[in-house]
C-alpha positions in Angstrom: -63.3 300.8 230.7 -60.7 298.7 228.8 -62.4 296.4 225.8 -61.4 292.7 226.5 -63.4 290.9 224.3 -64.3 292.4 220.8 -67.6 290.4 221.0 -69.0 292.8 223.3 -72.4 295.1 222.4 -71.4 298.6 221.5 -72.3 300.1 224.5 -69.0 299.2 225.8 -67.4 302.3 224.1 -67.4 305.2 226.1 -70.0 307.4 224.6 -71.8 305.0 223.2 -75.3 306.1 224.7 -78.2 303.5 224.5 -79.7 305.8 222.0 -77.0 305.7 219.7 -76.2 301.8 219.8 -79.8 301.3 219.3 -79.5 303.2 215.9 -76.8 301.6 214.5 -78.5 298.4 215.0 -81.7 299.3 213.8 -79.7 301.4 210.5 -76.7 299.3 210.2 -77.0 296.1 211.9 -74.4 296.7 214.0 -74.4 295.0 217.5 -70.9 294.4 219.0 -67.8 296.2 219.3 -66.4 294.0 216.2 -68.9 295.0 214.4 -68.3 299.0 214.7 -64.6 298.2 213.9 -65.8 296.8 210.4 -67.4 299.7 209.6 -64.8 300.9 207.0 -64.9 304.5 205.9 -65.2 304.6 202.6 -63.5 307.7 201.7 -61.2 309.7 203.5 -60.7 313.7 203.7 -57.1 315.1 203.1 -56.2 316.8 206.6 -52.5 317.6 205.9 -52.6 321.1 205.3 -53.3 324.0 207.9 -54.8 327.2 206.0 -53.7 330.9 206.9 -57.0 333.2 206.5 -55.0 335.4 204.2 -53.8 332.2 202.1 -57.9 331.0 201.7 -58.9 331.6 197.4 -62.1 331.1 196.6 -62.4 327.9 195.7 -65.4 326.1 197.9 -62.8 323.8 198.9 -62.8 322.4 202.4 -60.2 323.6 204.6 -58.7 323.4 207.9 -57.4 326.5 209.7 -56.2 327.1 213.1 -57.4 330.9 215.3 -60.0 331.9 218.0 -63.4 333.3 218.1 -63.3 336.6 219.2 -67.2 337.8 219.2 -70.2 336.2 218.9 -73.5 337.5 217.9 -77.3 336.4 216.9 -78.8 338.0 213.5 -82.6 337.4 213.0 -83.7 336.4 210.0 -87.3 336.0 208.7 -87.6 332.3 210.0 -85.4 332.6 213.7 -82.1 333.8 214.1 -78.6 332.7 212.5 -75.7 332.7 215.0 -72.3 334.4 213.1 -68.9 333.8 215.4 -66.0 336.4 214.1 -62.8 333.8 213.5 -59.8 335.1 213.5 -55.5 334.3 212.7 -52.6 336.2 212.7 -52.9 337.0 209.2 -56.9 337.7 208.8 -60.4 337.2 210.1 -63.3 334.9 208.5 -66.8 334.2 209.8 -68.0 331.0 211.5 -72.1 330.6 210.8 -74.7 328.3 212.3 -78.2 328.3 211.2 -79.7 325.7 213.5 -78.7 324.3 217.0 -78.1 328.3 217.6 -78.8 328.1 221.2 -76.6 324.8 222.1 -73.5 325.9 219.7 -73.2 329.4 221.4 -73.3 328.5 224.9 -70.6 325.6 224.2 -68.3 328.3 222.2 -65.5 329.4 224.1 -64.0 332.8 223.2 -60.0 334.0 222.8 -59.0 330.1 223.1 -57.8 328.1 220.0 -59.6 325.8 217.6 -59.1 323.9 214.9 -61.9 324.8 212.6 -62.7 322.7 209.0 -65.7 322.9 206.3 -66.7 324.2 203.4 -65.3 327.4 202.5 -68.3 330.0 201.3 -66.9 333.6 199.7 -69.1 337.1 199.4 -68.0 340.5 199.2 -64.0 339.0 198.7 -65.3 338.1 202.9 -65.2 334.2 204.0 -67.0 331.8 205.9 -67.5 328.5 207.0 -71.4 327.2 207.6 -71.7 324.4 210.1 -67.7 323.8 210.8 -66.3 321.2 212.4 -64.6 322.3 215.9 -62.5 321.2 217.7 -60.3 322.6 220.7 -56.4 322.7 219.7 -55.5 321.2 223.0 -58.1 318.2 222.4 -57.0 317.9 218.6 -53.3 317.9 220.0 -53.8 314.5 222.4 -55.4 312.7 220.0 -54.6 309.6 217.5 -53.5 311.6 214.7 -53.8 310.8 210.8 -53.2 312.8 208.2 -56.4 311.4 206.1 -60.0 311.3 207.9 -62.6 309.3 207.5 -65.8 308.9 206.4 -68.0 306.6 207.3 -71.0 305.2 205.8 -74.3 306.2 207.2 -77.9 306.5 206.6 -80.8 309.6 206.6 -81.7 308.7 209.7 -78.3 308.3 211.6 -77.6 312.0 210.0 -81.1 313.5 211.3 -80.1 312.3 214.6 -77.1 314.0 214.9 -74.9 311.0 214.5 -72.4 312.6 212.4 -69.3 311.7 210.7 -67.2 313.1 213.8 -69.4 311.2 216.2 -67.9 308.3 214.3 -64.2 309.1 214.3 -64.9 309.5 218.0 -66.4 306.3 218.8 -63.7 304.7 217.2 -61.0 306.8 218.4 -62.8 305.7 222.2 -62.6 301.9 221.2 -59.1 302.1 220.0 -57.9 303.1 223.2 -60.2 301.1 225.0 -59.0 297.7 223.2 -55.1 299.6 223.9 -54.3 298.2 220.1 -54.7 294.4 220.9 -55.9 292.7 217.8 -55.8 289.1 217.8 -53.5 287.7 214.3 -55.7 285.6 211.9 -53.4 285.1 209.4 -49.8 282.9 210.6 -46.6 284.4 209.6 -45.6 282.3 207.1 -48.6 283.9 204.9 -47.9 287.2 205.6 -44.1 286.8 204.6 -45.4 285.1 201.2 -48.0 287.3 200.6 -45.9 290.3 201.8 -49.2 291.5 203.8 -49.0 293.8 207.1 -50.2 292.7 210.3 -53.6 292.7 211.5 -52.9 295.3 214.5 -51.1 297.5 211.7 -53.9 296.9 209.0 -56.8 297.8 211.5 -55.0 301.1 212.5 -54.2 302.2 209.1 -57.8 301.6 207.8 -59.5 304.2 210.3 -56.5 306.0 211.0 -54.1 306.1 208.1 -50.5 307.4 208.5 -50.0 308.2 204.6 -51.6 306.8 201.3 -49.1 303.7 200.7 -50.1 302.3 204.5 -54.0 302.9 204.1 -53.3 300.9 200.3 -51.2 298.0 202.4 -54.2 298.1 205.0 -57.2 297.5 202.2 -54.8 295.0 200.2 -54.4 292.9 203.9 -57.9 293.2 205.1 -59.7 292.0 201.7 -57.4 289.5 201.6 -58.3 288.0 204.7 -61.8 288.5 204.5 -61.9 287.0 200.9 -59.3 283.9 201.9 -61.8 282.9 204.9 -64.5 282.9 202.9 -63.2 280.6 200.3 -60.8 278.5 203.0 -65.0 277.9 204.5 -66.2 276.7 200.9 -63.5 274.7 200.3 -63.8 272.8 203.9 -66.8 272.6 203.3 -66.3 270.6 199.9 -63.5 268.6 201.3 -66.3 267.5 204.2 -68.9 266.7 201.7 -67.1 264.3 199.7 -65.5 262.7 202.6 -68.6 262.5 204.9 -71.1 262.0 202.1 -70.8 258.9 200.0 -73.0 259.1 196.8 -74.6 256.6 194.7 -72.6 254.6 192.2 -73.7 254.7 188.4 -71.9 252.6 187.4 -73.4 251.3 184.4 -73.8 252.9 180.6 -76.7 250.7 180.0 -79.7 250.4 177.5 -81.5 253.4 178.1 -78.4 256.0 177.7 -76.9 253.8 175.1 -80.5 253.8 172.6 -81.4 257.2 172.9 -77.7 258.3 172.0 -77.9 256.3 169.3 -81.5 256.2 168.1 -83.1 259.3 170.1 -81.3 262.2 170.2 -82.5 265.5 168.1 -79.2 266.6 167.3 -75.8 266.0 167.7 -74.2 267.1 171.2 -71.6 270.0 170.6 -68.3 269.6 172.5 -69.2 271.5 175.1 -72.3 269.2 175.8 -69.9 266.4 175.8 -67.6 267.8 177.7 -70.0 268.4 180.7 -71.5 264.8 180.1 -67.9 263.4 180.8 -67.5 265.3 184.2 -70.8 264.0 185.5 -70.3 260.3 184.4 -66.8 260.7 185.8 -68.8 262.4 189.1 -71.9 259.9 189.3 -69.3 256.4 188.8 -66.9 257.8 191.9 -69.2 256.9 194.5 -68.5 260.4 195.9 -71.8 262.5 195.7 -72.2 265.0 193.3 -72.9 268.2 193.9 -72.6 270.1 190.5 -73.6 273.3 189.0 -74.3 273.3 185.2 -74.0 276.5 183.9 -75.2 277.4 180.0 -76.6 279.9 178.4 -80.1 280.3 177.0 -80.8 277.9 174.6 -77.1 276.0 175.3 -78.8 272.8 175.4 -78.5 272.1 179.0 -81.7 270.0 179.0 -80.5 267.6 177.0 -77.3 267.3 179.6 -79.8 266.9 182.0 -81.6 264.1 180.7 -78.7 262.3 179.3 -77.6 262.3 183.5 -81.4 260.9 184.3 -80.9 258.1 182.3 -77.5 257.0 183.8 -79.5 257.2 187.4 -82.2 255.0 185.8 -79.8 252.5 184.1 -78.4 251.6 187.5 -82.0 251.1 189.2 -82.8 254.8 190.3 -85.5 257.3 189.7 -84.5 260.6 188.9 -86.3 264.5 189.2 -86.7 267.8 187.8 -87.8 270.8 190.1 -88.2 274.1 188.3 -89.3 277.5 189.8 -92.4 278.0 187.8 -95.6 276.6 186.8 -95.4 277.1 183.1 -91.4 275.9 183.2 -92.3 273.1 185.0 -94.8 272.1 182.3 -92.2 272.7 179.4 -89.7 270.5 181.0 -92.1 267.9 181.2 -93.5 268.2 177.8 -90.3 268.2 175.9 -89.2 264.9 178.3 -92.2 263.2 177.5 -91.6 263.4 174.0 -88.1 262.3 174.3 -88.1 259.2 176.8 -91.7 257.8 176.0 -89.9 255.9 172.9 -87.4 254.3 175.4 -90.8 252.7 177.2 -90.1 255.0 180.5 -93.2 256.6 182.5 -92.4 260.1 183.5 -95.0 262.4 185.4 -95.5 266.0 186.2 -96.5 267.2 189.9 -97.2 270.7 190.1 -99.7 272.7 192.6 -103.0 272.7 190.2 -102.4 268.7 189.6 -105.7 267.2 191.0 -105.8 264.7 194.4 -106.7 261.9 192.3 -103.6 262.2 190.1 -101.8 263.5 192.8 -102.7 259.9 194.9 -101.7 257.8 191.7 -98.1 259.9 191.3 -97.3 258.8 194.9 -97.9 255.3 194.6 -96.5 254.9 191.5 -93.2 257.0 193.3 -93.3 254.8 196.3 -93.6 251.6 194.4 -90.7 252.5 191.8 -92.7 252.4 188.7 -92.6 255.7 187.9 -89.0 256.5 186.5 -88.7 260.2 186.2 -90.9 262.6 188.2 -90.8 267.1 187.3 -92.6 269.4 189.3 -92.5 272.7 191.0 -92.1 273.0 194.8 -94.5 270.1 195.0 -92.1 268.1 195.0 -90.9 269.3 198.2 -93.7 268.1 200.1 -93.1 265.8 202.8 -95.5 263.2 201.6 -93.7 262.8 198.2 -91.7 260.0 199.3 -89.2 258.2 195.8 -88.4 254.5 196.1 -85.3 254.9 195.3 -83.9 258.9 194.0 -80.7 258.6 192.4 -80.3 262.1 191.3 -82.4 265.5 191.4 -82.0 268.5 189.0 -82.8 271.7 190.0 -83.7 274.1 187.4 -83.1 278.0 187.4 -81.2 277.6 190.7 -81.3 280.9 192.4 -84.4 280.9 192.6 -84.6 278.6 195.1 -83.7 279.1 198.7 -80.8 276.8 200.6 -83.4 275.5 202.7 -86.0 273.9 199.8 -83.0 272.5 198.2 -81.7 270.7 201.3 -85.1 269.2 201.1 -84.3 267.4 198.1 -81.6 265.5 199.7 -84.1 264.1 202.1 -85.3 262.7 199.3 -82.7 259.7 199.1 -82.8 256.4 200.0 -84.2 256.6 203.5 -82.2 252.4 204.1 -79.0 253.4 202.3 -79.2 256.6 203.6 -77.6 258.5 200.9 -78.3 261.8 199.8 -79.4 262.2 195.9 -76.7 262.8 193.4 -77.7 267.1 193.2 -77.3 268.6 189.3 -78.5 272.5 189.7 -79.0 274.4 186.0 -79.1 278.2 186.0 -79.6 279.7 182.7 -78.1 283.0 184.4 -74.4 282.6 184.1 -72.4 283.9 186.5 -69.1 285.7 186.6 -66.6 283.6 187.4 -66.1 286.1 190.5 -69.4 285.5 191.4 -69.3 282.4 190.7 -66.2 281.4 193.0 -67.5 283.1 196.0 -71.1 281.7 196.2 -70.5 278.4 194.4 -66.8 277.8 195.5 -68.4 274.2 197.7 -69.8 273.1 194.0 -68.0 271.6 191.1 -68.7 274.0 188.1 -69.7 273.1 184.4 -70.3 275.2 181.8 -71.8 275.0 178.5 -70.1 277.7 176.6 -70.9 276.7 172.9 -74.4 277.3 171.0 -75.7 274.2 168.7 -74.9 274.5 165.0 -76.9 276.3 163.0 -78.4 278.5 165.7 -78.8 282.2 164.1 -77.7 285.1 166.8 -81.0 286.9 167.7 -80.5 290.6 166.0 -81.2 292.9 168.9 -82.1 296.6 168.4 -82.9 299.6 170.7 -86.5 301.5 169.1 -87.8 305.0 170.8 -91.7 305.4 171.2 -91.6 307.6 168.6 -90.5 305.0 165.8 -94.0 302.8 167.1 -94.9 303.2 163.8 -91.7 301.9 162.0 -92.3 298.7 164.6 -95.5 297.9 164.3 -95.2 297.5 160.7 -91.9 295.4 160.7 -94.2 293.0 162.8 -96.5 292.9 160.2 -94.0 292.5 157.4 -93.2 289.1 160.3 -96.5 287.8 160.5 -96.8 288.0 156.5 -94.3 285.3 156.3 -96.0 283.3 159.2 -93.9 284.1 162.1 -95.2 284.7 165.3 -94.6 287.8 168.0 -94.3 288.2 171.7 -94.7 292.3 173.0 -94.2 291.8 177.0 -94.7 294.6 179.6 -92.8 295.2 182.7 -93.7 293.6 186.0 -92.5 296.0 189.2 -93.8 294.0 192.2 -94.9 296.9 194.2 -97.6 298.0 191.9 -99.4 295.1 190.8 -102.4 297.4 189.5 -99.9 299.6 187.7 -99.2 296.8 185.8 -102.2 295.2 184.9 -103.0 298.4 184.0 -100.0 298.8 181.5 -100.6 295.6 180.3 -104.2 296.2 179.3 -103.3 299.4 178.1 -100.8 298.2 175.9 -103.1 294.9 174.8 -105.8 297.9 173.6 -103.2 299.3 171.2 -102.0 296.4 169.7 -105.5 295.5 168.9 -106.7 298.7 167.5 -103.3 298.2 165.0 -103.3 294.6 164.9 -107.9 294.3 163.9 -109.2 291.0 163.9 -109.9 288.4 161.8 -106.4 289.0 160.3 -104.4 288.7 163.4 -105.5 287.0 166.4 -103.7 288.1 169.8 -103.0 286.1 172.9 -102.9 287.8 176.4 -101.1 286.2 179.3 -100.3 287.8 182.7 -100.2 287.0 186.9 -103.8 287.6 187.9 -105.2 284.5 185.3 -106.3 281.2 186.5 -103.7 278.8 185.6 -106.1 276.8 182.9 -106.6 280.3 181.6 -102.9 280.8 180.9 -102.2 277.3 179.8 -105.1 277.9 177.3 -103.8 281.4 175.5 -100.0 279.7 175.8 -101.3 276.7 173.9 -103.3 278.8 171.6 -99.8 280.7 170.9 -97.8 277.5 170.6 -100.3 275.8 168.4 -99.5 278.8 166.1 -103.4 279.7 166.7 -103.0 283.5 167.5 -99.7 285.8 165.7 -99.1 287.9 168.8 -98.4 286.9 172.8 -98.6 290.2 174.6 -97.4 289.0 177.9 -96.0 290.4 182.0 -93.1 288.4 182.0 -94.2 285.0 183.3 -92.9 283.9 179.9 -89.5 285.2 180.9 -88.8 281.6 181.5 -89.9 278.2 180.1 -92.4 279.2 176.7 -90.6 277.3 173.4 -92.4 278.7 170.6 -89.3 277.9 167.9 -92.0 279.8 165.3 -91.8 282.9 167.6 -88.9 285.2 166.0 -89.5 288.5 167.3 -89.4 289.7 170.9 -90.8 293.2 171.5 -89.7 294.6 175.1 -91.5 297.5 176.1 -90.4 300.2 178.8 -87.4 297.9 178.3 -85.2 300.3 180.8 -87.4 299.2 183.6 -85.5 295.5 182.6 -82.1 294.1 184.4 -79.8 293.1 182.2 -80.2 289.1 182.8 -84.2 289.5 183.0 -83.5 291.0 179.2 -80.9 288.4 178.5 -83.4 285.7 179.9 -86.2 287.1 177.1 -84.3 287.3 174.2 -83.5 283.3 174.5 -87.6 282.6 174.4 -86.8 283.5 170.0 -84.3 282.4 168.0 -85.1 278.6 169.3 -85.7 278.0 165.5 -83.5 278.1 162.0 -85.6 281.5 160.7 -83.5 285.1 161.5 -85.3 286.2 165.2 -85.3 289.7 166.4 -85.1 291.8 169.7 -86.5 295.1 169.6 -86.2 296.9 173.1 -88.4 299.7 173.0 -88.2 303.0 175.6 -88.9 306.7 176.0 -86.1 309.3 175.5 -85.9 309.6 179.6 -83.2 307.3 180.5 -80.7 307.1 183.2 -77.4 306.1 182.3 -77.3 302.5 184.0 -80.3 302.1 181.8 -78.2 303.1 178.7 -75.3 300.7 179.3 -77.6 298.4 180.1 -79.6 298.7 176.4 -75.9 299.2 174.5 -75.0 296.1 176.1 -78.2 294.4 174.7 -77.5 295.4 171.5 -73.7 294.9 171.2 -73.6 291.4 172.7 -75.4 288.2 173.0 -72.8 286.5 175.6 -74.5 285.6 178.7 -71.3 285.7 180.2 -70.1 289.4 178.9 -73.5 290.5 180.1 -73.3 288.9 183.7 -70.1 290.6 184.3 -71.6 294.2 183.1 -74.8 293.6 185.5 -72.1 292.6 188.1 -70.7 295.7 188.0 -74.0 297.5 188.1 -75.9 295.7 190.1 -73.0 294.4 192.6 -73.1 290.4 193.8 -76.5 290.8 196.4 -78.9 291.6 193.5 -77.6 289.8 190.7 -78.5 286.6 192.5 -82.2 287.3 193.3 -83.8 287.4 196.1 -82.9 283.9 198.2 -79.3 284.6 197.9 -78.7 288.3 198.4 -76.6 289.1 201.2 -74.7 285.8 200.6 -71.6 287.6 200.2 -71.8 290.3 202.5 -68.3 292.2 202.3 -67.1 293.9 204.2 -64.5 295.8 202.3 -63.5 293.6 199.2 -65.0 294.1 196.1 -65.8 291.5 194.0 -65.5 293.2 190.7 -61.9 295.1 191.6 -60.6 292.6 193.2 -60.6 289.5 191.2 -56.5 289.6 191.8 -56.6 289.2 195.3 -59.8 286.4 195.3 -57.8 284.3 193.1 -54.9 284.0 195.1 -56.6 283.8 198.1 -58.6 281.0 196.5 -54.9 279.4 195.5 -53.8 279.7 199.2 -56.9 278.4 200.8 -56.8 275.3 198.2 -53.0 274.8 198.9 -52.9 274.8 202.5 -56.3 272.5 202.6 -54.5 269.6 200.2 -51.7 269.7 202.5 -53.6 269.7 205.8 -57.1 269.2 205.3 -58.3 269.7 208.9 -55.8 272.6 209.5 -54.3 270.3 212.5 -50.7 270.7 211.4 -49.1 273.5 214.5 -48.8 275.9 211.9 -52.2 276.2 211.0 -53.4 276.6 214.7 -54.2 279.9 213.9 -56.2 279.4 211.3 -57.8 276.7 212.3 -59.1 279.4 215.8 -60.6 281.6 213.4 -61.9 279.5 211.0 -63.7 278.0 214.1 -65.0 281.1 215.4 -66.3 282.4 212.0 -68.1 278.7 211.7 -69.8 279.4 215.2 -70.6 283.2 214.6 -72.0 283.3 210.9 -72.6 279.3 209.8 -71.6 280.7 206.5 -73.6 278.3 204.1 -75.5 275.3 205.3 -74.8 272.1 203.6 -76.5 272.0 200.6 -75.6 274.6 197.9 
């Protein structure tokens, strides 16, 4: 039956059995006929050539030949029987085996009538054969959609097991193609194909499953990943566009006391340019009376916190309050402590909320909230809480951003003034940086800051890969340490499906630092998941106070411990480490003016991601540089954490290879939005249809980002 309406579930294509769109569901997610047309092959066999027998070498190379079978027979074999098919051409003969399926293969086999035969040419005795061929009748081969390169589509274990092969695939598709009789709708208008010079969609779709020679099938992937990649930033950019039309944001418009004393008086050090810069284009945000919605990127140690607090105190010198929500416990606490220090002076009350704060406290922090007293408030996801109502939030930082989900940040901007109704002014820190990729494609709705300059005088922690085998070496540069009164963290791996594994590896490793590290000379701290939280506080304050030399450590301290007199970092099983996770433990040293040290310790075993991973360690200290190598490792899903993997779900573009084509189609999108921002103008009809559509099938990010 003819294919109207692309939307339709799978079962639409002729031999489609319930069976089979079930698995592709339950495998690949796939549920409509749309969906099956996006599954790209991601490689694609060479069929051009037609073998004689007498022309095959042995090579193992695949081949295609054309002959008939002309006997057929069953050998046993110690486990059941093999079934062996005598293949013949004008030139030679060849064999045709089949070690399973024997029964169902040899009654379909027709004898003395042509086939097309391909596989994987075996040789013995100067004889060949082909195990498991593809077959296909000459007459069926003939009739159908022909290309000169097959493909092959992804699939899964279980989709194999259950016979759903490759050439089940090609004839799905070939079914839907001439079911939909080559109507695909245009989503791009002609003027943008002309500028672009991209083919059309009907061409692009047919060329991508079916390709008619190596320059179309490169015209098809250059036009789809356009497409998909333009959408996708035409969405984020609406989506900006509608935010700072629809939502008006508070208006700071005073530089008053508080900023103005603590720049002067206050502040440790002096703000490097980059600090400064990023302070200008959130005064410049928070004065518009547009709300803010900015992501401040730095890497560890950048001096983002400073940034942040310099922003609190422009929401406070204009009558707000202002918070801080991090992701942890322990990073909650830091934020607070180094705060406190800082604003006390100015006469400010700041207080910290986090899950092991008592009622009592708990009952005071509210009041004092409600009532307005209370000026800046940090916390974990306590915050979130419905009965933590502000007075009067002017702006909320979110700290280590991807590790929050979309949904507890939109929480925040409930958070507002409830009369004014206006959303919070939203400042979101992630020490990760991003690829600028990465960075366009998830982020493109948020203005983007980065803090791309260290302060003066920070030393570059020296980083060094160690085998087990030079323990010994190790151990006693961390005593040659200690002698001049620094301070050492060893941390273990965490893998969250073995818990006990861990513990295990931690105590393990806590015994042999013990037996080499004897008390009363050094004292040792121990800090991992399964403590009480006034346990942990207790052995990290013991380690801050400078009480014990050595923090062995799971890595809860991967964020949020500043121990400036901690200069060495020992990482061990480091290869069980991504790349950022390292990144994110070397900034916890090197936070004061003494040389620090990374030393990544491993076994000799070690795959090769794990070895660019360590070289990059060790050749760079760029947060950026290593984001883009974990990119390209790890791909976008991953890199982001949990919450957001799956945010940019290709299709077929690739973020890392196609950077090109994003930023034009970034360009485009941006260009056609400042000259019709609601995509009314007659020329944009048709991008304003399937922008609509994609808005009602996918939602692609809510408001808040």
């Amino acid at each position: 039956m003819p294919v109207n309406n692309l939307q339709h579930p799978v079962s639409y294509i002729t031999g489609m059995t319930t069976n089979r769109a079930s698995l592709l569901l339950q495998e690949l997610g796939v549920r409509t006929c749309n969906d099956f047309l996006h599954l790209f092959p991601f490689r694609y066999i060479d069929k051009t050539t037609f073998y004689k027998i007498n022309q095959l070498q042995n090579s193992q190379a695949e081949v295609q030949v054309i002959g008939k079978i002309t006997q057929i027979k069953t050998v046993k074999q110690q486990r059941g029987s093999r079934l062996v098919a005598t293949f013949i051409d004008e030139t030679g003969t060849m064999e045709l085996v089949w070690f399973k399926g024997v029964k169902w293969i040899k009654d379909s086999l027709k004898i003395n009538t042509p086939y097309v035969v391909y596989g994987k040419l075996n040789s013995y005795n100067n004889s060949f054969s082909i195990a498991h061929p593809e077959m296909e009748l000459l007459t069926a081969h003939q009739k159908k959609i022909h290309s000169s390169m097959q493909p092959v589509y992804p699939s899964t274990e279980t989709l194999t097991n259950k016979g759903f092969s490759n050439k089940v695939y090609r004839t799905l598709m070939q079914n839907l193609f001439v079911q939909i009789n080559g109507r695909f709708e245009e989503t791009l208008p002609n003027s943008l194909l002309q500028s672009e010079q991209l083919i059309s969609k009907r061409e692009a779709m047919l060329n991508i499953h079916f390709p008619k020679s190596q320059e179309l099938l490169a015209k098809a992937h250059t036009r789809l990943k356009f497409e998909e990649l333009f959408f996708i930033q035409l969405q984020l950019l609406r989506k900006k566009l509608i935010r700072q039309s629809k939502f008006k944001g508070f208006v700071f418009e005073n530089v008053g006391t508080h900023f103005n004393n603590f720049y002067k008086e206050h502040l440790p050090f002096d703000l490097t340019n980059a600090q400064k810069r990023v302070l200008k284009e959130i005064r410049k945000d928070v004065a518009s009376g547009v709300h803010m919605n900015r992501l401040l990127q730095g890497d560890v140690g950048s001096g983002k916190t400073i940034v942040a607090l310099l922003s609190m105190l422009l929401a406070i010198d204009n009558g707000f309050q202002a918070a801080l929500i991090a992701p942890t416990e322990i990073l909650a606490t830091q934020h607070y402590n180094a705060l406190a220090e800082m604003v006390t002076p100015l006469g400010l009350s700041i207080s910290l909320l986090t899950g092991s704060v008592k009622a009592k406290q708990r009952r005071i922090i509210h009041q004092q909230l409600e009532e307005g007293s209370l000026h800046i408030l940090v916390g974990t996801h306590a915050l979130l809480e419905d009965k933590v109502q502000f007075q009067n939030l002017g702006i909320a930082i979110i700290d280590e951003q991807h590790r929050f989900g979309v949904a507890q940040r939109s929480k925040m901007w409930q958070k507002g003034n409830v009369a004014l109704k206006l959303p919070p002014h939203i400042l979101v820190m992630t020490a990760t940086p991003i690829p600028r990729t990465l960075a366009m494609s998830l982020y493109g709705d948020l203005d983007i800051s980065v803090i791309d300059e260290l302060p003066p005088g920070r030393k570059e922690v020296k980083t060094v890969h160690r085998y087990d085998s030079n323990r010994l070496a190790v151990f006693k540069f961390l005593k040659d340490e200690i002698a001049k009164g620094r301070q050492v963290y060893v941390v273990y791996p965490l893998i969250q499906e073995s818990a006990a594994m861990d513990y295990k590896d931690l105590m393990d490793g806590y015994e042999s630092i013990s037996r080499d590290f004897p008390q009363p000379q050094y004292q040792i701290s121990i800090v991992h998941g399964k403590m009480k939280p006034e346990d942990k506080e207790y052995e990290m304050q013991r380690f801050v106070k400078g009480e014990t030399h050595i923090m062995v450590a799971t890595t809860v301290i991967e964020v949020g411990v500043n121990v400036p007199n901690a200069s060495v970092m020992v990482v061990e099983s480091s290869e069980r480490f991504g790349l950022s996770q390292l990144h994110q433990l070397r900034g916890r040293v090197g936070r004061g003016a003494d040389q620090s040290f990374c030393i990544l310790m491993t076994d000799f075993k070690l795959s090769d991601d794990a070895k660019i991973r360590l070289k990059t360690m060790v050749d760079t200290s760029d947060g950026f540089q290593i984001a883009e190598v974990d990119l390209k490792l790890r791909g976008p899903g991953n890199l982001m954490g949990t919450q957001q993997s799956g945010v940019v779900n290709l299709k077929i573009a690739d973020l890392v290879k196609d950077t090109a084509i994003l930023t034009k189609a970034r360009n485009m999108a941006m260009a056609i939005l400042q000259d019709d921002a609601d995509l009314s103008k007659p020329e944009n009809s048709l991008l304003k249809k399937t922008y609509t559509e994609l808005q009602k099938r996918q939602g692609l990010w809510a408001n808040i980002s």
